[in-house]
Structures are given as C-alpha cells and as structure tokens.
C-alpha positions in Angstrom: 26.5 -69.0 -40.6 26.8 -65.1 -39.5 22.8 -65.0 -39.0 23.0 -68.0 -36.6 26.0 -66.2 -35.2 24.1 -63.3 -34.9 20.8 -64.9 -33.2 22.8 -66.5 -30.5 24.5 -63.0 -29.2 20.9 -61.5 -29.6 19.4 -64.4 -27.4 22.6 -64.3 -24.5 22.4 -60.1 -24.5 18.5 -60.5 -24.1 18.7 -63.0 -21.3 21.3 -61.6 -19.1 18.4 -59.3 -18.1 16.8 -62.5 -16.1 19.6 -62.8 -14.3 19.6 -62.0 -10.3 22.0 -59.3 -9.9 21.7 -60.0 -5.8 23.3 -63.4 -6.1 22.9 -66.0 -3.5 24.8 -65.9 0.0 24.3 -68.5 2.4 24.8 -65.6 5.4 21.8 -64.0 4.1 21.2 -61.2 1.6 23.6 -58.7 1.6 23.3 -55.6 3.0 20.7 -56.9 5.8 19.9 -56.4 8.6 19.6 -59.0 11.9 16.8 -57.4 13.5 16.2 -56.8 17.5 13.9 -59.1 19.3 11.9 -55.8 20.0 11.9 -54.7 16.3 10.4 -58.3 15.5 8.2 -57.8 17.9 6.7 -54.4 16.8 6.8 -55.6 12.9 3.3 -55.8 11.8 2.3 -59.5 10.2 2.6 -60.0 6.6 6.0 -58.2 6.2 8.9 -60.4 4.7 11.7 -59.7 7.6 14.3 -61.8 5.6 15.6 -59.1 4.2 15.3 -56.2 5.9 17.8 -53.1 5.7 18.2 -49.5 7.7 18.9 -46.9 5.3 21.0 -44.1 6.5 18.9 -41.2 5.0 15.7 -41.9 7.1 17.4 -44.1 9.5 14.0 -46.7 9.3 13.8 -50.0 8.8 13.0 -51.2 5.2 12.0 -54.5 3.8 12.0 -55.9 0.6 8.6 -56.7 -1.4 8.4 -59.5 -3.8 5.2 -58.6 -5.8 3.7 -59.6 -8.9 5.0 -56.6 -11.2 8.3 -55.6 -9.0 10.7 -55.9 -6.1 11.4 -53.0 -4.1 11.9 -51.6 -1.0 9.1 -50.5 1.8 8.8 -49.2 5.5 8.2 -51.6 7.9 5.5 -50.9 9.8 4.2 -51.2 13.5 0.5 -52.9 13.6 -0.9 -49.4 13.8 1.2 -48.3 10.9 4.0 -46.5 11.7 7.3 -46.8 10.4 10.1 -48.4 12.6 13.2 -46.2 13.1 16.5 -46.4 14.9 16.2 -42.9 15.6 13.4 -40.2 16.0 12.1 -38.7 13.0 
C-alpha cells in the first residue's frame, strides 16, 4: 500500500508543473494592457496584441509569444522595427 501511496504524490507533485500559473480572467490577462488606436495602428502584423503589457523599466510596449519551446515576453515593433514606447528612449 505505501508504494502506491507513494506513486500517486510522485505523479500530483510532477503534474502541478503543467499547471497555468496565469489563470483564466474573463477581463483579459492580468496585467495588460488596452492599447491606443494609434499603438494598434503602428504594431507590425503577426504580433499577438492580446496580451500586451508596458513595463516600467523601459517604458515600451511588450507582448507575449506563444512559441513552440517557450512563452515569454518581446518588444512590439513598428513595421520598420522599432520598438513602441510611452516615452522617448
């Protein structure tokens, strides 16, 4: 009986890593951002603007990439690649 005991805390502790952490918010992801209608405008295509957050060191816009390894964070870009800011750099 303790191995079986055993197994099933090994399997719970080893799947509470595939757990989202973010949670679900019907409001939208928290900590984001409702971007301008000029920002939206600048954004370059192919950037996810669903979640999109300004982070207080750079000031800039960041959105979050869903790719095939990781999720994290990148600039948002103009078309002509550069970052979008809420102040100069």
């Amino acid at each position: 009986m303790k191995p079986t005991v055993n197994f099933i805390l090994s399997v719970c502790v080893l799947l509470t890593g595939c757990i989202d952490s973010v949670g679900s918010n019907p409001d939208g992801p928290v900590g984001a951002t409702r971007l301008p209608d000029d920002v939206l405008t600048m954004a370059a295509p192919g950037q996810d603007l669903q979640d999109v957050r300004v982070f207080p060191e750079d000031g800039c816009y960041w959105y979050r990439y869903v790719g095939p390894v990781e999720t994290t964070y990148l600039p948002l870009r103009t078309r002509d690649g550069r970052p979008i800011c809420t102040r100069p750099q």
